[in-house]
C-alpha positions as CSV (number, residue, x, y, z in Angstrom):
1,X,13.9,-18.7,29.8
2,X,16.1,-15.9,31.0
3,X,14.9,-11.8,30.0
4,X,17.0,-12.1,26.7
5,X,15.5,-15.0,25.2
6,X,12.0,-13.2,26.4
7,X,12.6,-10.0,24.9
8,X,11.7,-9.3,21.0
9,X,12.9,-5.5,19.8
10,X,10.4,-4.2,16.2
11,X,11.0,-1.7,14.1
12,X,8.1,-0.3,13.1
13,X,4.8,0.0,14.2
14,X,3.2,-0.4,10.6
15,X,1.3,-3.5,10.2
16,X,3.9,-5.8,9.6
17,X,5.3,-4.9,13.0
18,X,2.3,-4.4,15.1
19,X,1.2,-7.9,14.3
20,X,4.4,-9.3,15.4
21,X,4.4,-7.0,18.6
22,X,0.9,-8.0,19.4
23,X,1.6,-11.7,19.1
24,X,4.8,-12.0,20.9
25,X,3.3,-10.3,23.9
26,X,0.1,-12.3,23.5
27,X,0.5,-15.6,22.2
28,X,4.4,-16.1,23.4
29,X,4.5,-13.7,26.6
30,X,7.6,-12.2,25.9
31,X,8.6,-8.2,26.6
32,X,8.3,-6.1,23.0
33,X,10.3,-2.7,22.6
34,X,8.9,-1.2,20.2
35,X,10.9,1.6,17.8
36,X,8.7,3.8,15.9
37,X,10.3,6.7,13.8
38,X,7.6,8.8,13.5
39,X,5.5,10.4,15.9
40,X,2.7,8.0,15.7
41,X,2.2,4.5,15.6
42,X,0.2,2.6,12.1
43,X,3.0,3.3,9.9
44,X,1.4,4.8,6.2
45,X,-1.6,3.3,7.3
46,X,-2.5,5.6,10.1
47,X,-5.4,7.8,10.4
48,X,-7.0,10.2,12.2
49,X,-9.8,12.5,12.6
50,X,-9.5,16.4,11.3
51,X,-10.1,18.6,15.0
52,X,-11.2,21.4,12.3
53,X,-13.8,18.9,10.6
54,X,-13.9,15.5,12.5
55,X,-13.2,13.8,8.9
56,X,-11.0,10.4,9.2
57,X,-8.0,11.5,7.5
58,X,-5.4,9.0,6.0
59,X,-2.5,10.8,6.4
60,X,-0.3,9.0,4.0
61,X,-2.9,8.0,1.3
62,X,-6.2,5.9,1.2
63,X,-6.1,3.2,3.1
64,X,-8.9,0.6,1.8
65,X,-9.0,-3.1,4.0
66,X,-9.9,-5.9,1.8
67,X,-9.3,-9.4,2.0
68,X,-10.5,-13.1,1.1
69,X,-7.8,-14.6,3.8
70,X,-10.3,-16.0,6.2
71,X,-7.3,-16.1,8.8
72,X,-6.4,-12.4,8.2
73,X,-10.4,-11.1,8.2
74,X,-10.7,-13.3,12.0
75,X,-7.3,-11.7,13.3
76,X,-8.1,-8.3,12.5
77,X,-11.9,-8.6,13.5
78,X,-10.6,-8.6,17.1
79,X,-9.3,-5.0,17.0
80,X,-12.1,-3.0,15.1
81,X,-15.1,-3.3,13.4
82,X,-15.5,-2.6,9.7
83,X,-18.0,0.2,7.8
84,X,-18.2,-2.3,4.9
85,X,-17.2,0.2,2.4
86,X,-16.9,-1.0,-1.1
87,X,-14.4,0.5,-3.0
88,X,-14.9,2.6,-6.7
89,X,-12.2,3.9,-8.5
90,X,-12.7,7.0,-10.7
91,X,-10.5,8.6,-13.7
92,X,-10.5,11.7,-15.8
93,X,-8.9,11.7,-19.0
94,X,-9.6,14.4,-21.2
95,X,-12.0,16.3,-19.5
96,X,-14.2,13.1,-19.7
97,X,-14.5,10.8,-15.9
98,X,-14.2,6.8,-16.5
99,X,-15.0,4.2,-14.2
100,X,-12.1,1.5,-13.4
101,X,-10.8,-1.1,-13.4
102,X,-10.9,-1.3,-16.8
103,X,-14.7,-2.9,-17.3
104,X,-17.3,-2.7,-19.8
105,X,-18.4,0.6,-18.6
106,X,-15.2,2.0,-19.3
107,X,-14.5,0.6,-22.6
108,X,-17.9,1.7,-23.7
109,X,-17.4,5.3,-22.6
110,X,-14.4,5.5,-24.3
111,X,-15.1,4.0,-27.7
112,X,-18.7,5.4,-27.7
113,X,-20.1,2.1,-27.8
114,X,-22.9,-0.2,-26.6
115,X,-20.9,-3.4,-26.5
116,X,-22.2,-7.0,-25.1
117,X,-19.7,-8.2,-22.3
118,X,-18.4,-10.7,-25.4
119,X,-18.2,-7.9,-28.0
120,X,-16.0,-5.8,-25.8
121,X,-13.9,-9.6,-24.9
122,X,-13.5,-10.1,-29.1
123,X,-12.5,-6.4,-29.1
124,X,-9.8,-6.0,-26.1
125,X,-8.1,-9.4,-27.9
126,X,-8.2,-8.2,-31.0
127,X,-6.4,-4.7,-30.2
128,X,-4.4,-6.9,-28.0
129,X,-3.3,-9.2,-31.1
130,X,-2.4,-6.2,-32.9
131,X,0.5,-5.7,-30.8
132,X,2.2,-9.5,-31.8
133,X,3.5,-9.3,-27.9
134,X,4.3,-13.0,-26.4
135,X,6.7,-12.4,-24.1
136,X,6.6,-9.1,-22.2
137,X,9.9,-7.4,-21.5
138,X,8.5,-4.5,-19.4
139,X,5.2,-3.1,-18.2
140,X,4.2,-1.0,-21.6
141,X,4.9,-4.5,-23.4
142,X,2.8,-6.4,-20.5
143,X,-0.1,-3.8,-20.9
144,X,-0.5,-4.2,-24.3
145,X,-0.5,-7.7,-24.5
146,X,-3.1,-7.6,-21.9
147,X,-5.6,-4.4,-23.5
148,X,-4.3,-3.3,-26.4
149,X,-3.1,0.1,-27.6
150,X,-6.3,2.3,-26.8
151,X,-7.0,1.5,-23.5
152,X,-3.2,1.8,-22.7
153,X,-2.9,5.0,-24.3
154,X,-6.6,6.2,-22.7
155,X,-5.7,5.0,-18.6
156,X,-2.4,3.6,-17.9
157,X,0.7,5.2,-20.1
158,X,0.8,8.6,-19.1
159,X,-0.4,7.7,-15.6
160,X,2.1,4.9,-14.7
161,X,5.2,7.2,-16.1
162,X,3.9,10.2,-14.0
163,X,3.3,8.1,-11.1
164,X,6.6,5.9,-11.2
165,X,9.0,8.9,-12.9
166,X,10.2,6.9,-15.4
167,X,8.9,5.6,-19.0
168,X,6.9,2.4,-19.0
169,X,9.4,0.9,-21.2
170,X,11.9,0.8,-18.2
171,X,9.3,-0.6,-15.4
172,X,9.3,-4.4,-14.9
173,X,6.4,-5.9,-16.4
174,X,4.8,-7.0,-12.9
175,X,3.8,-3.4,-11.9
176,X,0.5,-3.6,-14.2
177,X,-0.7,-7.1,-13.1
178,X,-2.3,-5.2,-10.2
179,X,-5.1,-3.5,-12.3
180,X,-8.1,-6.3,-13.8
181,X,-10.3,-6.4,-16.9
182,X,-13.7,-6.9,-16.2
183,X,-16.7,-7.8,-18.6
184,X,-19.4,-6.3,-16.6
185,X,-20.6,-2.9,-15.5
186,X,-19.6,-4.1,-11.9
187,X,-17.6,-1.1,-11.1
188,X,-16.0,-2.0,-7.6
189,X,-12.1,-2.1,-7.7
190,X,-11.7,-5.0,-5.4
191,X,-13.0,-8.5,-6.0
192,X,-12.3,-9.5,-2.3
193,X,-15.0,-11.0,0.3
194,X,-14.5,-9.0,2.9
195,X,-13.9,-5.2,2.5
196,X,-13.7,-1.9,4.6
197,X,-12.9,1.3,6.6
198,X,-12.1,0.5,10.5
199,X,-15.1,2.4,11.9
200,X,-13.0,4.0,14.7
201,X,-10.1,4.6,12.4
202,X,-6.8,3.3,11.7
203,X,-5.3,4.7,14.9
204,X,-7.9,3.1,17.1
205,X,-7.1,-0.2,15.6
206,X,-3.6,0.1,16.1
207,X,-3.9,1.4,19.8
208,X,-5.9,-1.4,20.3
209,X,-3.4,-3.8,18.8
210,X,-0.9,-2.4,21.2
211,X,-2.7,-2.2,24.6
212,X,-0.7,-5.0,26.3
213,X,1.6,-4.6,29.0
214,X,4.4,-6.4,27.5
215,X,4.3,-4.0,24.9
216,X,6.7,-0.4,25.3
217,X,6.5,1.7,22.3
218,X,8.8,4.5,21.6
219,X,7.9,6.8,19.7
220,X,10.2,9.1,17.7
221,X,12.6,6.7,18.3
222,X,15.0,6.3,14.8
223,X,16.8,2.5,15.3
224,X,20.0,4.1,13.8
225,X,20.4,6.2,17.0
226,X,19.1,3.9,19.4
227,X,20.8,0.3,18.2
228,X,23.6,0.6,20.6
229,X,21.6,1.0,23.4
230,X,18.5,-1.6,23.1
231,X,18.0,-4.0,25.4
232,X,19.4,-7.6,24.6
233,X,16.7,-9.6,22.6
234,X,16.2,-13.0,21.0
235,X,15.2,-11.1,18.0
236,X,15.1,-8.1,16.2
237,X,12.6,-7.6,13.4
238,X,12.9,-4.9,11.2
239,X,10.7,-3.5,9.2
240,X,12.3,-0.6,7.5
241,X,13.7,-0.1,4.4
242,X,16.6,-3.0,4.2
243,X,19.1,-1.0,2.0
244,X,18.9,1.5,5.1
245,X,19.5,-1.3,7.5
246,X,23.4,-1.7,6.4
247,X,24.4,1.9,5.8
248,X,23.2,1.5,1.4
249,X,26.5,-0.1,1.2
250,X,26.0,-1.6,-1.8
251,X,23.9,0.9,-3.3
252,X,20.2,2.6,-2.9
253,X,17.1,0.1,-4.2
254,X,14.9,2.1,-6.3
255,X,12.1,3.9,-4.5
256,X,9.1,5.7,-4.8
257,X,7.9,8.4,-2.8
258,X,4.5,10.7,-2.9
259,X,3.5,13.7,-1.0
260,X,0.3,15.4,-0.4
261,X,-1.7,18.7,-0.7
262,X,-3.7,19.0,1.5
263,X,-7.3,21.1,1.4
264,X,-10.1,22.1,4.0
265,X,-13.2,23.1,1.9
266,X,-16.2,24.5,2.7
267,X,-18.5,22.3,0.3
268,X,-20.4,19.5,1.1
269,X,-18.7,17.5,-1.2
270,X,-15.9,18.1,-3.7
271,X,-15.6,15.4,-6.4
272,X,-18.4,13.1,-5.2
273,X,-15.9,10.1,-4.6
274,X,-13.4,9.0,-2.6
275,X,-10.3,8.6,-5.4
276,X,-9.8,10.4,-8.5
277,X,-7.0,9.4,-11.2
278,X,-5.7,12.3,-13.4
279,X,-4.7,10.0,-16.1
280,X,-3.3,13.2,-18.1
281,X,0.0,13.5,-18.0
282,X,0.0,17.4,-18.2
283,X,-1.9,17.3,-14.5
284,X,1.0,17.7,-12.1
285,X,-0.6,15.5,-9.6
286,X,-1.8,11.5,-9.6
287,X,-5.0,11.1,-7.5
288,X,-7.4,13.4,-5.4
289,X,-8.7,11.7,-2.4
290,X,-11.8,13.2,-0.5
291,X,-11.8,11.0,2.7
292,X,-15.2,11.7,3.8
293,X,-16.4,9.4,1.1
294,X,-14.8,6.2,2.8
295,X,-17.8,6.6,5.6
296,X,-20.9,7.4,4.0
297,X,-22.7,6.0,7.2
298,X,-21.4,9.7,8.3
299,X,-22.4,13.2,7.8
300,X,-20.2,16.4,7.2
301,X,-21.1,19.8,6.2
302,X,-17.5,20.4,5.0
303,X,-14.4,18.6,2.9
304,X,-10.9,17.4,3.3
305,X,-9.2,17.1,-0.1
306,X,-5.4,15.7,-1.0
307,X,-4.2,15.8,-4.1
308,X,-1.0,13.7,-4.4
309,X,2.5,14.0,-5.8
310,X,4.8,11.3,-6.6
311,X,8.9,12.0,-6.5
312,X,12.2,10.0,-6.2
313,X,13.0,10.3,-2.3
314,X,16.5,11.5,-1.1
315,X,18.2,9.4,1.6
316,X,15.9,11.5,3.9
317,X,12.3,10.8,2.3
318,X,10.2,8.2,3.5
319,X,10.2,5.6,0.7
320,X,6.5,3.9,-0.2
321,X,6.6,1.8,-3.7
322,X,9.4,-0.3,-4.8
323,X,10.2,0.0,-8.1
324,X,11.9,-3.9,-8.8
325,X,13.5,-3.5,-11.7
326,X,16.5,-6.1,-12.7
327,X,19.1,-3.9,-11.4
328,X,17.0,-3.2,-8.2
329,X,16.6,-7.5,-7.8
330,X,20.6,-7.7,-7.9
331,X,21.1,-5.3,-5.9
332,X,18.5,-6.7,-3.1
333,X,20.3,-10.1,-3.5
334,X,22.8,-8.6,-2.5
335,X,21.8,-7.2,1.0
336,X,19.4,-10.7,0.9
337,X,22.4,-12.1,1.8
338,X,24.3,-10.3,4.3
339,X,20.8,-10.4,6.1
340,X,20.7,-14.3,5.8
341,X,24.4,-13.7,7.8
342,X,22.5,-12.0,11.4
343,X,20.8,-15.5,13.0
344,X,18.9,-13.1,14.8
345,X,17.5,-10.4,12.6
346,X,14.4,-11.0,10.7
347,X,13.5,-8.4,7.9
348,X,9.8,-8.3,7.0
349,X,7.2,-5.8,5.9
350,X,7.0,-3.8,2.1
351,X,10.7,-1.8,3.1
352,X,12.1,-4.5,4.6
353,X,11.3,-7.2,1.6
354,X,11.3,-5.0,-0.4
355,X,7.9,-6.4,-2.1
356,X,5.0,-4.5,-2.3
357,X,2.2,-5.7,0.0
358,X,-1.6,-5.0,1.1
359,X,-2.7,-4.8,4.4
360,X,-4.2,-8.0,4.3
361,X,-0.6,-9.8,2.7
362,X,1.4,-7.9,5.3
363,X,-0.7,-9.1,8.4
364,X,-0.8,-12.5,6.6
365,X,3.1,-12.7,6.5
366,X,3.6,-11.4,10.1
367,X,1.4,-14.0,11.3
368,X,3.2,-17.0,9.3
369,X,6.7,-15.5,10.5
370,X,5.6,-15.4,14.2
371,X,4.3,-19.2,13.4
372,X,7.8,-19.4,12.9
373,X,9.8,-17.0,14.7
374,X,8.4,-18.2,18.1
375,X,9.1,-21.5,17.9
376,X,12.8,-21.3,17.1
């Protein structure tokens, strides 16, 4: 096979990419060039320790592995070793602090009650009947369908519109199928077998993941100003955003972007958990995350605290949540197919299907694609 058909250029070192890089130089031998934007590799899910503090930050938001894909939990296991944090998920409303998912210890703190598992069932229905909703038109419709006017109101409406920027009548109904309802006082957000914090940190995985000879990472390195001058390649897999990847000819998908405030405090501990949701929709902010809570195995005499901000990005921002509405699912058919036109492009990751994906689904969907990749 001549250097061409053994050379495989990525953009993006996220996870989507670093799988495929690792793969190709491992499992298929071939020479990666890897493009990476930023300054770092790990995409949003990079982390690293505070000099000032030695805390784990995540840089880009909380970062929390879980999975019940037995191949994915193997694959990783090779790179890092897991703290076996289980995550719990906090929210203020009203000056009062609820536990979610939305459980029985939540519904019972907010009605004041001391409800069986099947009297808080008969009453989530029943609120939910109320509402007369069979078929959902948008994510207010779909979450009252699901639990009912006062625990919409309570957790989710003035939360999702702050978050997303717009009102939950114009959200696709999808967006709220991420959050459970639980009968128990089982307060962990994930349901998932196996869960954690890398115990050397995000970045240490990732460098790990990388170590290969095969493998040349550029750093800083945009793909707009370097696609004339990359080496010739079988493939190119991109995983940036894919309305970027032909100029938004058509049109900008609809994005969401967040930015952070970062704090160095000298307490021992700030809010006594890892993520807070300000469900208020007066609060300027979303969440506060306090990282040092994500490794309780260590010890810190000080805090680092982010409070984060959600906007609509400019052509400049980085983008982070897809928003998927009708217009947005036109408009990505659209640039769908002018991709399915490049034989030798492959677009993959949350920006470049524009889908939004876990850790666990993006490494899951690298590996199937190099399954599939290499052996074209």
């Amino acid at each position: 096979m001549d250097a061409k058909n053994k050379t495989v250029v990525i953009v993006g070192a996220g996870f989507y990419g670093a799988v495929m890089a690792e793969r190709f130089a491992n499992a298929a031998g071939c020479r990666v060039v890897l493009l990476e934007k930023r300054g770092h590799i790990g995409g949003n899910s990079w982390s690293c320790a505070d000099p000032e503090t030695g805390i784990e930050e995540h840089v880009y938001g909380p970062h929390i592995f879980h999975t019940s894909d037995e191949r994915v939990w193997e694959y990783i296991n090779r790179f890092t070793a897991f703290n076996g944090y289980r995550h719990t998920v906090w929210a203020a409303r009203q000056g009062k602090v609820y536990p979610l998912p939305f459980g029985l210890a939540a519904i019972n703190l907010l009605m004041g009650k001391r409800w069986s598992p099947q009297e808080a069932e008969a009453w989530v229905l029943e609120e939910a009947a109320k509402e007369g909703i069979h078929t959902p038109q948008n994510l207010e419709e779909k979450a009252l369908s699901l639990i009912g006017r006062p625990l919409y109101e309570a957790f989710v409406k003035e939360y999702t519109e702050k978050h997303w920027g717009r009102k939950a009548t114009e959200l696709p109904a999808y967006i709220i199928s991420r959050l459970p309802v639980r009968y128990t006082y089982n307060v962990g957000y994930y349901k998932d077998v196996w869960q954690g914090i890398p115990v050397e940190g995000y970045g240490r995985l990732f460098g790990r993941m990388l170590e290969h000879p095969n493998i040349e990472v550029r750093l800083e390195a945009d793909y707009a100003e370097h696609r004339d001058t990359l080496p010739e390649h079988r493939w190119l897999i991109y995983t940036g955003a894919i309305d970027q990847f032909f100029g938004f000819r058509h049109g900008r998908l609809g994005w969401r972007s967040v930015r952070f405030d970062r704090q160095v405090l000298d307490v021992p501990d700030y809010q006594g958990t890892a993520v807070l949701n300000e469900c208020d929709g007066a609060v300027a902010y979303t969440r506060t995350h306090e990282f040092k809570h994500f490794t309780p195995e260590r010890r810190f005499d000080r805090t680092v605290v982010y409070r984060e901000f959600s906007f609509s990005p400019s052509e400049a921002d980085d983008v982070y949540y897809p928003i998927r509405t009708p217009e947005d699912q036109a408009l990505l058919a659209k640039y769908e197919a002018e991709a399915a036109a490049l034989p030798k492009v492959h677009f993959g990751g949350r920006l470049g299907s524009y889908a939004y994906l876990d850790m666990d689904q993006a490494i899951a969907a690298a590996l199937t694609a190099f399954d599939q990749l290499a052996g074209d």
